[in-house]
C-alpha positions in Angstrom: 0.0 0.0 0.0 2.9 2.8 0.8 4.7 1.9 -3.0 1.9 4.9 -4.1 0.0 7.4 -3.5 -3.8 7.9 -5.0 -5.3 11.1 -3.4 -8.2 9.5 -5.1 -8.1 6.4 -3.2 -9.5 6.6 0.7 -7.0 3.6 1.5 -3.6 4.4 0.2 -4.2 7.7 2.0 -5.3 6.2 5.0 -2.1 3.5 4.9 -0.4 6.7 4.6 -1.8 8.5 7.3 -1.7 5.4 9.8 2.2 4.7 8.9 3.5 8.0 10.0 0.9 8.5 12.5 2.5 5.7 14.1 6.1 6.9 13.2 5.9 9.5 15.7 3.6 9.2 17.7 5.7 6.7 19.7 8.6 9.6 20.5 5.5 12.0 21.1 4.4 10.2 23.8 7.9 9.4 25.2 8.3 13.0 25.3 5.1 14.3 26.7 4.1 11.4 28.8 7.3 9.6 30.2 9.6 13.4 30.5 12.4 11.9 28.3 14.5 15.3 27.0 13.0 15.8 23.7 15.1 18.5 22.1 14.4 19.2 18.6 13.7 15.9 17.5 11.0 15.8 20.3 9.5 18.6 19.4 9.0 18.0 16.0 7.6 15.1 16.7 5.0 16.2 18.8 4.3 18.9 16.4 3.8 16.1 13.5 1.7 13.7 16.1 -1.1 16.6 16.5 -0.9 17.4 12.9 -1.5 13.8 12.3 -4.7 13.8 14.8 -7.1 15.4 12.0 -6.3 12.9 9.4 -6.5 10.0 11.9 -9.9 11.0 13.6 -11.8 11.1 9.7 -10.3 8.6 8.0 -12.4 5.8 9.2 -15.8 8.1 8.2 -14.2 9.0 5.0 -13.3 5.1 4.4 -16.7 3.8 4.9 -18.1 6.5 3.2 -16.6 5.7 -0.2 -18.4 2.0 0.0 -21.5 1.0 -0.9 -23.3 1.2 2.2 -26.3 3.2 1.8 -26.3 5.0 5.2 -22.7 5.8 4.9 -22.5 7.1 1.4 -25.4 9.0 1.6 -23.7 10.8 4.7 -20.3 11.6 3.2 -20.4 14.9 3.8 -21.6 15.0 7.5 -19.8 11.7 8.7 -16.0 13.2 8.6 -17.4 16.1 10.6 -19.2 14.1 12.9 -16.1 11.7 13.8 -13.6 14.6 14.1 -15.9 16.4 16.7 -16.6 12.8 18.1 -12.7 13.0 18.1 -12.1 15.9 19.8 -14.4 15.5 22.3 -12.9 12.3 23.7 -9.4 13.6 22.9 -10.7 16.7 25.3 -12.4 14.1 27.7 -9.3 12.3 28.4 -7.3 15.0 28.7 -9.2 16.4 31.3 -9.4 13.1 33.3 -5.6 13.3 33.5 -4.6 16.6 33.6 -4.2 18.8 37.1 -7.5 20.9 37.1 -5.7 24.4 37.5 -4.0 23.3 33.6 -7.3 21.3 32.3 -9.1 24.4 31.2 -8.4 23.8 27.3 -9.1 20.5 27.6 -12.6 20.9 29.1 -13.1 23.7 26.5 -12.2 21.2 23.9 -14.6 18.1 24.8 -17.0 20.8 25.5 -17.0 22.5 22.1 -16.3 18.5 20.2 -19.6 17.3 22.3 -22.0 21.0 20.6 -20.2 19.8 17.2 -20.9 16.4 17.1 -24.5 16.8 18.2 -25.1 19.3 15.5 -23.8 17.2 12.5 -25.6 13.8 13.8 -28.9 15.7 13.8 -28.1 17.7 10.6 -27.3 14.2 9.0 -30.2 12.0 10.4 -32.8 15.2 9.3 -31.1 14.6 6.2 -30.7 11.3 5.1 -34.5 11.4 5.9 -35.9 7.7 5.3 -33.0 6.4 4.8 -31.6 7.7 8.5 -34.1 4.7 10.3 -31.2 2.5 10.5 -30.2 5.3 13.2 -33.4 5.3 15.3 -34.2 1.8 14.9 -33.6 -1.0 16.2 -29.8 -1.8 18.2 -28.1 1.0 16.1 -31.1 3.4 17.0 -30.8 2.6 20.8 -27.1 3.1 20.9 -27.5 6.5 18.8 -30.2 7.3 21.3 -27.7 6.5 24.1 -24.7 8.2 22.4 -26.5 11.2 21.9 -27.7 11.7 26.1 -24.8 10.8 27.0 -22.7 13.2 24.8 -25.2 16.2 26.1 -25.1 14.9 29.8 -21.6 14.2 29.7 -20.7 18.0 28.4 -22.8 19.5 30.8 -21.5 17.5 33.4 -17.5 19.0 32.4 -19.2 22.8 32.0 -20.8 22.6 35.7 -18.1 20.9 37.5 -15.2 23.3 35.9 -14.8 25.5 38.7 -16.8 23.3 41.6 -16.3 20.5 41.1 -13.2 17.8 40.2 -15.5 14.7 40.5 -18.4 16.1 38.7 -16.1 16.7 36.0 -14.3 13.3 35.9 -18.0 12.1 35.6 -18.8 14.3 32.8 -15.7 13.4 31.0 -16.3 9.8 31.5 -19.7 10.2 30.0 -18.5 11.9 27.1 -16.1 8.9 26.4 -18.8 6.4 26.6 -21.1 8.4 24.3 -18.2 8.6 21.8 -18.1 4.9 22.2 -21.8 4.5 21.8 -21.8 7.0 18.7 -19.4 4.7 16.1 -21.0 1.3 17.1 -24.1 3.1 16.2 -22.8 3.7 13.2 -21.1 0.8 12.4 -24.2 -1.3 13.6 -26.5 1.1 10.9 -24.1 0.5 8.2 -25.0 -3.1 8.8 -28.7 -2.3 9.2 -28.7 -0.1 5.6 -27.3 -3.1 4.0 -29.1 -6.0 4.5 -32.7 -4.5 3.9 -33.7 -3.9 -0.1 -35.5 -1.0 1.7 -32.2 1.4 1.8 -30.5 -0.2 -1.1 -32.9 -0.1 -3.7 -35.2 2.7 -2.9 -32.7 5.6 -2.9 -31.7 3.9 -6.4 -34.6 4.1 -7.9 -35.7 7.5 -6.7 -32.6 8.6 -8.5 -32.9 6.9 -12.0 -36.2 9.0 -11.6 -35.4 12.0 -11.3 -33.3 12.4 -14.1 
């Protein structure tokens, strides 16, 4: 996969991506998380590692997109969107679970501001998708999108009251947000699944297509 390059193609990008990703990641977190002297080397690699995060967090949405998965292709636009801000706000969650709380400020601010994101784009693309968006309020992928979404507002609220009260409501808050996060790509994983099996999804957006032409 890494003898080319296809901008075109979701996986050699992705192979891309995930091989230096990985490359420095490993000294990133040596530095940051273990206090081994980075120097220049370090630093750079830190500096890569977060510009690395972006192209991480969307390229599963972006993958899955380009099949032929009804519920993911139709969302192409809003599933990249909706993963990154599902990204950030566990990236922000976790953070704020290990950082001191007098230093965890842009970390709250960030799972705070991923959690407002992410609910926006899942209701922008479930209001859009229309019919074909049951797989999201049906059945197990419906229930876990139900979950992912109170969980994702409870947890968020949770890290905005507790920021200056509270350490334990926060780690709460921040703990919900994770498990929302969690609950948010099974559920869309699990309506993937749902999209393809029934002729419903497959067929109907199809035909409505052929026309209206």
């Amino acid at each position: 996969m890494l003898r080319v390059f296809k901008v075109t193609s979701p996986m050699s990008v992705g192979s891309w991506v995930l091989t230096i990703a990985g490359a420095v990641t490993a000294p990133a977190a040596a530095s940051a998380v273990l206090g081994i002297p980075s120097g220049r080397l370090g630093r750079a690699a830190q500096a890569a590692a977060g510009a690395m995060g972006l192209p991480v967090a969307t390229y599963a949405a972006v993958l899955v997109s380009n099949t032929a998965v009804p519920v993911w292709s139709e969302a192409r636009w809003e599933l990249p969107l909706g993963f990154a801000a599902s990204a950030a706000a566990s990236a922000g969650a976790a953070a704020t679970l290990t950082a001191p709380r007098e230093i965890a400020g842009p970390a709250r601010r960030l799972a705070i501001g991923g959690a407002i994101v992410e609910s926006a784009m899942t209701e922008v693309m479930e209001r859009r998708l229309g019919e074909l968006g049951e797989p999201y309020r049906e059945g197990v992928s419906g229930k876990l999108a139900t979950a992912a979404k109170a969980l994702t507002v409870a947890g968020a609220a949770l890290v905005a009251a507790g920021a200056r009260r509270s350490r334990p409501v926060v780690a709460a808050g921040a703990v919900t947000l994770l498990a929302g996060s969690v609950c948010e790509r099974w559920a869309v994983f699990k309506a993937g699944f749902a999209s393809a099996q029934d002729p419903k999804y497959t067929v109907g957006p199809q035909r409505d297509r052929v026309q209206h032409r």
